[in-house]
C-alpha positions as CSV (number, residue, x, y, z in Angstrom):
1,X,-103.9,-24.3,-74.6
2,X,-105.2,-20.7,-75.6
3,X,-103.1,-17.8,-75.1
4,X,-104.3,-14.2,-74.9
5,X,-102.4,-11.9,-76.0
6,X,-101.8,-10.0,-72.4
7,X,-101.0,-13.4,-71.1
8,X,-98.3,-13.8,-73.7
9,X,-97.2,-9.5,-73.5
10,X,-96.6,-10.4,-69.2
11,X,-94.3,-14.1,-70.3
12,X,-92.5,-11.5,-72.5
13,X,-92.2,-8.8,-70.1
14,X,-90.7,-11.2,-67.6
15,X,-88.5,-12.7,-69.5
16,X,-87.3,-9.4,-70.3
17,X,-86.9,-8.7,-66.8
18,X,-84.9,-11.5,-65.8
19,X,-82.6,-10.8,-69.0
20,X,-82.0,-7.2,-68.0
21,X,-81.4,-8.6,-64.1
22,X,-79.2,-11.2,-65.1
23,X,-77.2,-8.1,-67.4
24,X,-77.3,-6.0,-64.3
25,X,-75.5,-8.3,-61.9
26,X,-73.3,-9.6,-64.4
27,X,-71.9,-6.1,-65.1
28,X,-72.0,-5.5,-61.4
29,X,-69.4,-8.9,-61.0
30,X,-67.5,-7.4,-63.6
31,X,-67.3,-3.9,-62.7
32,X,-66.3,-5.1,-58.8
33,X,-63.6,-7.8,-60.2
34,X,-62.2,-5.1,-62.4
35,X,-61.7,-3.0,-59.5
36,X,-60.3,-5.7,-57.5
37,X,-58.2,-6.6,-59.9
38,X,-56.6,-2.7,-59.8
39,X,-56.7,-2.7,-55.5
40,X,-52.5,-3.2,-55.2
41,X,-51.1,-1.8,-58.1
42,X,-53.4,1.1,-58.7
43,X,-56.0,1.8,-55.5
44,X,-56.9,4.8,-57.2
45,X,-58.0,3.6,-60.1
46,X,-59.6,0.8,-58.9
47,X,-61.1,2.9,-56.3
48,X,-63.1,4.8,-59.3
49,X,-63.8,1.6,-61.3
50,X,-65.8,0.7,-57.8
51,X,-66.2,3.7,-55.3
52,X,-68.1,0.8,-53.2
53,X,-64.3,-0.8,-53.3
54,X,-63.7,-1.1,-49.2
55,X,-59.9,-2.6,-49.6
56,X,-59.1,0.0,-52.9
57,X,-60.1,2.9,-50.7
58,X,-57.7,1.4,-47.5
59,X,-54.7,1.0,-50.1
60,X,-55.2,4.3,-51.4
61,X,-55.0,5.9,-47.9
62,X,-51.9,3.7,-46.4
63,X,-50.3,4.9,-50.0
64,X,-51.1,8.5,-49.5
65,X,-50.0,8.5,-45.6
66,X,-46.6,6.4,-46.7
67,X,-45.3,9.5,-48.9
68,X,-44.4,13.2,-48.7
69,X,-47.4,14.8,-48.2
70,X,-48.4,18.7,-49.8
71,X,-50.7,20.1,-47.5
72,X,-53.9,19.9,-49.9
73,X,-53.5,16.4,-50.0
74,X,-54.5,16.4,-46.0
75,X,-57.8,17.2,-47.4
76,X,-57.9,14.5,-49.8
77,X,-57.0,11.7,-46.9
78,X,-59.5,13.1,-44.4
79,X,-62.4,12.8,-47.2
80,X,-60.9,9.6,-47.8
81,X,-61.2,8.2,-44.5
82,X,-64.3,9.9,-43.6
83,X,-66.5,8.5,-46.7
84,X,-65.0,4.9,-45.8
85,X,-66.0,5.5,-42.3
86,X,-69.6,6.2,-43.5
87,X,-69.6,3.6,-46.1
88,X,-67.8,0.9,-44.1
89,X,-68.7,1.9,-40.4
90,X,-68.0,-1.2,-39.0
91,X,-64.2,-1.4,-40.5
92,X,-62.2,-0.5,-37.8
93,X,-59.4,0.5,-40.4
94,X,-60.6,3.8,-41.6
95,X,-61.2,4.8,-37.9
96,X,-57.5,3.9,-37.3
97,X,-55.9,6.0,-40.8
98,X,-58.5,9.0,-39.6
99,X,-57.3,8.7,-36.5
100,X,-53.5,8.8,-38.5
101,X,-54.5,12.0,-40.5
102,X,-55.4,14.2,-37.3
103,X,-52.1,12.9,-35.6
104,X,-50.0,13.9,-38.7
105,X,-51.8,17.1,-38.6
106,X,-51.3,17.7,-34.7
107,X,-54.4,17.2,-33.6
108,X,-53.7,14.3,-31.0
109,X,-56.6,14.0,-28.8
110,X,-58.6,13.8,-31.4
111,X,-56.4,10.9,-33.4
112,X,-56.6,8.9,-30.1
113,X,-60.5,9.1,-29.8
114,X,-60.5,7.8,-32.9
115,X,-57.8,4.9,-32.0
116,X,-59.7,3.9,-29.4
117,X,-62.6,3.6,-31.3
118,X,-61.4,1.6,-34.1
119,X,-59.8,-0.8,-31.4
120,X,-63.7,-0.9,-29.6
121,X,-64.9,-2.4,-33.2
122,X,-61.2,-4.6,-33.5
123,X,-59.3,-5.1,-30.8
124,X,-56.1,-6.3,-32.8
125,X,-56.4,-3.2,-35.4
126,X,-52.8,-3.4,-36.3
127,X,-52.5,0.6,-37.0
128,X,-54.3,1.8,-34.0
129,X,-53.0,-1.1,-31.6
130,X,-48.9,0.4,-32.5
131,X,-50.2,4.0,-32.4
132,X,-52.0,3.3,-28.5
133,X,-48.2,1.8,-28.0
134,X,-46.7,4.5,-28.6
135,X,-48.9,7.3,-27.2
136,X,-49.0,5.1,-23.3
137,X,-45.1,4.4,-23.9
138,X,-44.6,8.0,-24.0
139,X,-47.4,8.8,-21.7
140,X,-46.0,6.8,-19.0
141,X,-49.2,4.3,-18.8
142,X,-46.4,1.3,-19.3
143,X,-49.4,-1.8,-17.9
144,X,-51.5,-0.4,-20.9
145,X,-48.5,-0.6,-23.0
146,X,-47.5,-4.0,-22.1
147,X,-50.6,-5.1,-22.4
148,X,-50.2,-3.8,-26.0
149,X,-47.3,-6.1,-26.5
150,X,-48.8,-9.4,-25.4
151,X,-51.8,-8.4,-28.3
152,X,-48.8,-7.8,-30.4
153,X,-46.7,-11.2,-29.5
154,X,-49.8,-13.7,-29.7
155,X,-51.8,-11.9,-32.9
156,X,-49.1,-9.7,-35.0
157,X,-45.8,-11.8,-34.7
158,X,-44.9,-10.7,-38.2
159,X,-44.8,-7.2,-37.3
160,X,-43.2,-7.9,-33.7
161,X,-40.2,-5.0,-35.1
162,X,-42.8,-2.3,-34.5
163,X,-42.2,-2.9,-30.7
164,X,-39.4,-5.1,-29.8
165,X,-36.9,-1.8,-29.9
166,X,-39.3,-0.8,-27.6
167,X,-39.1,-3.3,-24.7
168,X,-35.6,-2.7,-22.8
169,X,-36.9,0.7,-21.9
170,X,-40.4,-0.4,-21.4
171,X,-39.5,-3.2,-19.0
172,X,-37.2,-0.9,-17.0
173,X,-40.3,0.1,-14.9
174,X,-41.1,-2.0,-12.3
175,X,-44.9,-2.2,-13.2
176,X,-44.3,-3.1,-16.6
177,X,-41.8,-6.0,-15.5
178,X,-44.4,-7.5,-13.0
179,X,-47.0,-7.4,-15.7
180,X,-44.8,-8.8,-18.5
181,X,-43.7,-11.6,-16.5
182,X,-47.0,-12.7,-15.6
183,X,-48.4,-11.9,-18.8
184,X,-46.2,-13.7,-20.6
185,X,-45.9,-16.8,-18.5
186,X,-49.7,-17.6,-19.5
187,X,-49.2,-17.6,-23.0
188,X,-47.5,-20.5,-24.9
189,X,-44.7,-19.8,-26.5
190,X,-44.7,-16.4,-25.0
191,X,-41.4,-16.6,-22.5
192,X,-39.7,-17.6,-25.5
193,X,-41.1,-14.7,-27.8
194,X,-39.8,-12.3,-25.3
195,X,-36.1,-14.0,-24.2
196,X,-35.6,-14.0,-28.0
197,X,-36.3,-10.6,-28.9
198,X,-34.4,-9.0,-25.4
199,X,-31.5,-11.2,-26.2
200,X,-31.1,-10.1,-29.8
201,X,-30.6,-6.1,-28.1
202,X,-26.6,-6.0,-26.5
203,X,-28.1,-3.5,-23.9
204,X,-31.5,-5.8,-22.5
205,X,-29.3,-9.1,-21.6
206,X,-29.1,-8.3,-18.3
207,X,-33.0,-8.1,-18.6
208,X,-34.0,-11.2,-20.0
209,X,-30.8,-13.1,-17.2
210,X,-33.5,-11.4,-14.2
211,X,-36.7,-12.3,-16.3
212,X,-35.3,-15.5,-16.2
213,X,-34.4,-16.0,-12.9
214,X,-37.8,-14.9,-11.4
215,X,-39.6,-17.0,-14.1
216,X,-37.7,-20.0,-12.4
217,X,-38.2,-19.2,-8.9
218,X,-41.8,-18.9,-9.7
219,X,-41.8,-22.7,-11.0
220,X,-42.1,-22.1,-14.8
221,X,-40.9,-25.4,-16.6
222,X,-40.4,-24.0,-20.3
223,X,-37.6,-22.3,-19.5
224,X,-34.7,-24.5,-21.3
225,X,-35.0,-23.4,-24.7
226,X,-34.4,-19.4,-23.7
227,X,-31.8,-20.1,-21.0
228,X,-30.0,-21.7,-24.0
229,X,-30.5,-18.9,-25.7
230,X,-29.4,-16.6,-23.5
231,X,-25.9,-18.9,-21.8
232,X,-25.1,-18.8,-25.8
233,X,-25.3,-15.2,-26.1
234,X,-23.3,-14.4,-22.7
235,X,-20.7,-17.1,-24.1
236,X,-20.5,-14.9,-27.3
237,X,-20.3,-11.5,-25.2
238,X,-17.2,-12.8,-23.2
239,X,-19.6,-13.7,-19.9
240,X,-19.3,-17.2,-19.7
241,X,-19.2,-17.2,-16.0
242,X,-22.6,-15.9,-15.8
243,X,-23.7,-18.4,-18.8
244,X,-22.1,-20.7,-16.3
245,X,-24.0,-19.4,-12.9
246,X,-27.0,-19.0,-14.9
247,X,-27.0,-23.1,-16.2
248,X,-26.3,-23.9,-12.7
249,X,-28.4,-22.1,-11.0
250,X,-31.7,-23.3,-13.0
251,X,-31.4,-27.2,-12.8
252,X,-34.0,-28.8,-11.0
């Protein structure tokens, strides 16, 4: 078959194309890999391998906000945040450590329009869910709060230190303690969750004995397990007349 020779200049041109393409994306896959490669042990760097680098820029940030901070680095973390809010505006995380940088700096309305925000896009954003729990725990909005905890107890169990120390003082308010004990009645595993952790705190045993005892007038039939729990703690506190009562007093 005849060839001209601008039929043969365009197979050439193409195949130079796709060569050049090919080398693009394949420096591309190497250039993100790199950077992900660097996102633990150096965010920074791997952050200007890839400036794209979504997880590099969220390292660098939790590592900047995790140390002694000199006042021009405040700068530094609100450009941070900002240009991973614009790049990544879906990523409820940079909303949340923006929302960090204005409380550090005292600016708390503002940090909690942007924790609400983040949790609009994610409703179990870890950073903004403990900051909201700590801002209604102090603000008095204890339903909210508790609220907060059941998020915490079914979808951040590993972190469940960030608000146990919390709950003896939490569930002193009556509101709360209505809404914990229905919350937590509805979700498996979630009396348990609560016994143990109120158990584990000397001053909150008298808590989880009443949290009990209204679970089991209400009919709840999980209830061995943590009354076990609890009759072996009072046994170990010197109590074992109320370990007694209590064993007693929730047979069938």
């Amino acid at each position: 078959m005849f060839t001209t020779p601008e039929h043969s200049l365009t197979r050439q041109f193409g195949s130079w194309t796709l060569f050049l393409f090919a080398l693009v994306v394949s420096l591309l896959i190497l250039i993100n890999s790199t950077s992900r490669f660097f996102n633990a042990e150096n965010p920074a760097l791997a952050l200007r391998i890839n400036p794209l680098n979504a997880e590099a820029r969220i390292n660098l940030l939790a590592l900047i906000l995790s140390k002694d901070r000199t006042p021009d680095q405040f700068e530094v973390l609100e450009k941070l945040a900002i240009s991973g809010t614009t790049l990544e505006p879906m990523d409820a995380r940079f909303y949340s450590l923006l929302g960090m940088t204005h409380e550090i700096l005292g600016e708390a309305n503002a940090a909690q329009i942007l924790y609400r925000h983040a949790l609009r896009l994610l409703p179990t954003e870890i950073q903004a869910l403990s900051r909201r729990f700590v801002f209604n725990f102090n603000d008095g909005n204890y339903v909210e709060a508790v609220s907060i905890v059941d998020i915490f107890s079914r979808r951040w169990r590993k972190h469940w230190n960030l608000i146990s120390p919390h709950l003896p003082n939490l569930l002193d308010n009556e509101m709360a303690y209505d809404e914990a004990i229905n919350r937590f009645s509805k979700q498996k595993n979630g009396i348990q969750i609560l016994v143990s952790s109120l158990i584990n705190q000397s001053n909150s045993l008298d808590l989880a004995h009443r949290m009990i005892m209204d679970w089991h007038k209400q009919g709840e039939k999980n209830l061995r397990n943590s009354i076990n729990q609890l009759s072996n703690k009072l046994v170990a506190n010197g109590q074992e007349n109320k370990a007694y009562r209590l064993f007693r007093l929730t047979l069938n």
